[in-house]
C-alpha positions in Angstrom: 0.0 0.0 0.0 1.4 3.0 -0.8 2.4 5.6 1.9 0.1 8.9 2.3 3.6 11.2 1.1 4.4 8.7 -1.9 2.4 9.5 -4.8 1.3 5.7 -6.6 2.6 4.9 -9.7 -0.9 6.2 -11.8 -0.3 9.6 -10.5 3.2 9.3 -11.0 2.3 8.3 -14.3 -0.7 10.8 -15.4 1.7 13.7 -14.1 4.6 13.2 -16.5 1.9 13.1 -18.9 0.7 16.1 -17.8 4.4 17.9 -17.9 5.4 16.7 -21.1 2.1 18.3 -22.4 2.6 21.8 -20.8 5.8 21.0 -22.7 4.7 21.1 -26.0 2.0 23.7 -25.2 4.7 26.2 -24.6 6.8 25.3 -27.5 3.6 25.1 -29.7 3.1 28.5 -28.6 6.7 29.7 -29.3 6.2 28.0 -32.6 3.5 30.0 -34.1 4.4 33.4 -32.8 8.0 33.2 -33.6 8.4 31.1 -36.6 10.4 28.4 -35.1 10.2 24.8 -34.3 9.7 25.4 -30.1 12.6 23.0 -30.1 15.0 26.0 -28.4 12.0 25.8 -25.5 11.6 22.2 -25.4 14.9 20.6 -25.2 15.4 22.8 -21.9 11.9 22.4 -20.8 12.5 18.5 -21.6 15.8 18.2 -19.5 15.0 19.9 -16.5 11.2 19.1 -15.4 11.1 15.6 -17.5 14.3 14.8 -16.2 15.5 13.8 -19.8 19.1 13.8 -20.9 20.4 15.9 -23.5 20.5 13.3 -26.5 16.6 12.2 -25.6 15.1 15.9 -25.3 16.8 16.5 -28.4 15.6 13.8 -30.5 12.3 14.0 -28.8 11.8 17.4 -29.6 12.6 17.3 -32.9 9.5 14.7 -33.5 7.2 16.5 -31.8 8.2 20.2 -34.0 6.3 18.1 -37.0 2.8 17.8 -36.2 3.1 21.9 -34.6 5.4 23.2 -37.9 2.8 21.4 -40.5 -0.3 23.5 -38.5 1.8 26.4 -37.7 2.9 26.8 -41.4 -0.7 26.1 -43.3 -2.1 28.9 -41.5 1.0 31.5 -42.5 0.2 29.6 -45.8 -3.4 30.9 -46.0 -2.6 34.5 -45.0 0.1 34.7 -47.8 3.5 34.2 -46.0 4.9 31.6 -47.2 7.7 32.0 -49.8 7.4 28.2 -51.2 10.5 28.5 -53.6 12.6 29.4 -50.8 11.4 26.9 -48.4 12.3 24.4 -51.5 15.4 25.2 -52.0 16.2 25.2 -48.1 14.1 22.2 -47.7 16.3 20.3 -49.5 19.5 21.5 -48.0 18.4 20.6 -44.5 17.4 16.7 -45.6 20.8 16.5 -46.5 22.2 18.5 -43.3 19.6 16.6 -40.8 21.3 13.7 -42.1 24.8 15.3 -40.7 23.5 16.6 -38.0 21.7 13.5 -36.2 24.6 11.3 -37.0 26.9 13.9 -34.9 23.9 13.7 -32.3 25.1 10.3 -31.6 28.6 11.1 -31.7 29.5 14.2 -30.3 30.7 14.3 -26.3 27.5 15.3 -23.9 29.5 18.6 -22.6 30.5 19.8 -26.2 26.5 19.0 -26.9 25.2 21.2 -23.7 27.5 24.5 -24.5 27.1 23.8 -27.9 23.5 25.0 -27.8 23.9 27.5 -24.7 26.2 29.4 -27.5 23.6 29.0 -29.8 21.2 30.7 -28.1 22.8 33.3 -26.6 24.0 34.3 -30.2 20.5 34.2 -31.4 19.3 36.3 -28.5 22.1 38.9 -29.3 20.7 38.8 -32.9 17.2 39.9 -32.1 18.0 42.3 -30.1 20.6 44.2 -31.8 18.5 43.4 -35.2 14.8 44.6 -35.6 12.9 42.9 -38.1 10.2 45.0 -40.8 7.2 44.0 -41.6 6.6 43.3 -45.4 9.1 42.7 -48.0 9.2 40.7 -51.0 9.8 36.6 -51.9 13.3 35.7 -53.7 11.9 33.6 -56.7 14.4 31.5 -59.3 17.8 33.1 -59.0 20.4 31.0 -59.7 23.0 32.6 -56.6 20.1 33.2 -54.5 18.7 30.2 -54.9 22.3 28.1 -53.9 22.4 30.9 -51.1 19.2 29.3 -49.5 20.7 25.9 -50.1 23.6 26.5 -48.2 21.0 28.2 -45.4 19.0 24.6 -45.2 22.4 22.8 -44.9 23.4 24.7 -42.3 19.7 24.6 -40.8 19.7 21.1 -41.1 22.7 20.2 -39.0 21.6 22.4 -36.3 17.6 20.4 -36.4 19.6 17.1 -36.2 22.1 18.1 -34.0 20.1 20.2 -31.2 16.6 19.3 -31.7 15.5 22.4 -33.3 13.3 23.0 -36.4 16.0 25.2 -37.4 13.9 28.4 -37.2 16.6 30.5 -34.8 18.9 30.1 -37.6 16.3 30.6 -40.8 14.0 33.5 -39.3 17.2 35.7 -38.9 18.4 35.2 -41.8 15.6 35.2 -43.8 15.3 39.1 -43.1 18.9 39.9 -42.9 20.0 38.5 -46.4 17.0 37.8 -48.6 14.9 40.7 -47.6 12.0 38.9 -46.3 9.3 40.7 -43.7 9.2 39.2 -40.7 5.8 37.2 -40.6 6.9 35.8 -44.0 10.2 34.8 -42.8 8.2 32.9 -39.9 5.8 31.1 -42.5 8.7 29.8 -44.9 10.9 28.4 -41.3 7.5 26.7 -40.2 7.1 25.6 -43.7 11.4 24.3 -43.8 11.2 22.5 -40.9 8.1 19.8 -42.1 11.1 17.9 -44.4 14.1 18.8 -42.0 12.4 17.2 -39.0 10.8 14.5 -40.3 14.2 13.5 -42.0 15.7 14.4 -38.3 13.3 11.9 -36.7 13.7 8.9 -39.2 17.1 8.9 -38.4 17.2 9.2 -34.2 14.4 6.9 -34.3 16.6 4.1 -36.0 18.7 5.0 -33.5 16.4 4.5 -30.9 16.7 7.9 -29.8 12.8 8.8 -29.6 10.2 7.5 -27.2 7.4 8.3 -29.6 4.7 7.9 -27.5 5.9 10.9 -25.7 6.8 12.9 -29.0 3.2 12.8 -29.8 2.0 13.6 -26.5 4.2 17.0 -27.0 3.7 16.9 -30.4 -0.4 16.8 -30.4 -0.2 19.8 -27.0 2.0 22.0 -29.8 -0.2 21.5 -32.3 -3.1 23.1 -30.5 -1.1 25.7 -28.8 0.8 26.3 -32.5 -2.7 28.3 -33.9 -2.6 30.2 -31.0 1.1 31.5 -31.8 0.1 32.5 -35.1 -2.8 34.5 -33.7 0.1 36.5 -31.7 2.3 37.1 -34.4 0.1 38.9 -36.4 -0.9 40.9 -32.9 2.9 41.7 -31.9 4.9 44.5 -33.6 8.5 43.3 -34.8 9.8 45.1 -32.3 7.8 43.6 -29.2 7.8 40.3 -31.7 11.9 40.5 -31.4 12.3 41.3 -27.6 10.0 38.9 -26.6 11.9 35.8 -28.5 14.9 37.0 -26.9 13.7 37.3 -23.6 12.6 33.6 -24.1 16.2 32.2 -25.4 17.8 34.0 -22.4 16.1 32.4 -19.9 16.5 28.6 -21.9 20.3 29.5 -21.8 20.7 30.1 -18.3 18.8 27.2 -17.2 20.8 25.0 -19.3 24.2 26.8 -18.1 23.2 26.1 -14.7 22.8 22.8 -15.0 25.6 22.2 -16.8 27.4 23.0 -14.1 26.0 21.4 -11.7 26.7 18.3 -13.9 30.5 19.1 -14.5 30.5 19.1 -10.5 28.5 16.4 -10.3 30.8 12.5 -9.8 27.5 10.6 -11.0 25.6 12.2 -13.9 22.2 12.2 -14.2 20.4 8.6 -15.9 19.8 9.7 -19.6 23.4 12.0 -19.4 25.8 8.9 -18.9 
């Protein structure tokens, strides 16, 4: 019988269920406001209240970004901002670099993993901040240096999905506005679009690897889903300023968490079941 302070195994159970949901609410939400694949949210939401380890929250993540990127970017889609030949081109650069990126995901040490992506973010948050993003501006269309320009982008994009568990959209939002002259709501529609390949590309591979409990991907992934239309409703609410501050803010507070526990972990003798 179980004691009075021990929760039983049901409730034990029905709770994770209920924290990996709030999970992928939050990076649903993320998702649709800010164009990206609520991975950057999720991976540190994943490790410290699911107790995952870094390769699992990753790989996990990354499943759950489909089912919230193919919502997120149908409804951009209707509302005319989605550039479909530049999510094409970077599309089929970030197959290739998903590819790359999940097989270093199984490589890579855990510590080089963990600072790898608290640089990542703080970069990105630097970015937004120092960087505001219009709204409007134009698609890029069939240009031949262009065109291998985006290429390059998904490659890039496509390492980082496999590699960190992102849909790539920290990397493709940015520069989306800074080198191909997109607006910012149509630089988040063509990232949600990109990352429907990337991740599902992403996923195949971890999942051979038996990376991805995906029974809890869909859990998150259905919970981001819902929360994704919701995120689109705010983006076209926000200015791009408030729209840039507010992702920043966001990414900050994901990096410090992560830097604090990783840390504690290089402190630690034992590590953490899912970090070994």
């Amino acid at each position: 019988m179980p004691s009075p302070t021990t929760p039983d195994a049901p409730s034990a159970h029905r709770g994770r269920w209920m924290r990996l949901a709030l999970v992928g609410a939050a990076g649903g939400l993320l998702s649709g406001a800010f164009g990206v694949g609520g991975g950057i949210l999720m991976v540190p939401l994943l490790i410290v209240f699911a107790g995952m380890g870094q390769r699992r929250a990753t790989a996990t993540s990354l499943a759950a970004i489909v089912p919230a990127s193919i919502a997120g970017s149908i409804t951009y889609l209707v509302n005319g901002e989605v550039d479909l030949v530049a999510a094409l081109f970077v599309a089929v650069g970030g197959v290739l670099g998903s590819w790359v990126g999940a097989w270093l995901l199984r490589r890579l040490p855990l510590v080089w993993l963990r600072w790898l992506f608290i640089a990542l973010l703080v970069g990105v948050a630097v970015r937004m901040l120092l960087v505001v993003p219009e709204r409007g501006g134009g698609q890029v269309g069939f240009e031949l240096l262009p065109d291998l320009a985006l290429f390059g982008l998904g490659i890039a994009v496509g390492i980082a999905s496999g590699l960190f568990g992102i849909g790539g959209g920290v990397i493709m939002v940015p520069a989306f506005i800074a080198f191909f002259g997109m607006g910012d709501l149509m630089a988040k529609g063509t990232s949600l679009a990109v990352m429907i390949p990337t991740a599902i590309s992403g996923t195949v591979a971890n999942s051979r690897a038996k990376l991805v409990d995906l029974r809890e991907a869909i859990v998150i992934g259905l919970a981001a889903t819902i929360a994704s239309f919701g995120g689109v409703a705010i983006a076209f609410l926000l200015s791009p300023e408030w729209s840039a501050r507010l992702f920043a803010a966001f990414v900050v507070i994901a990096a410090v968490q992560l830097a604090v526990r990783a840390i504690r972990l290089q402190h630690s003798s034992t590590p953490p079941e899912g970090e070994r």
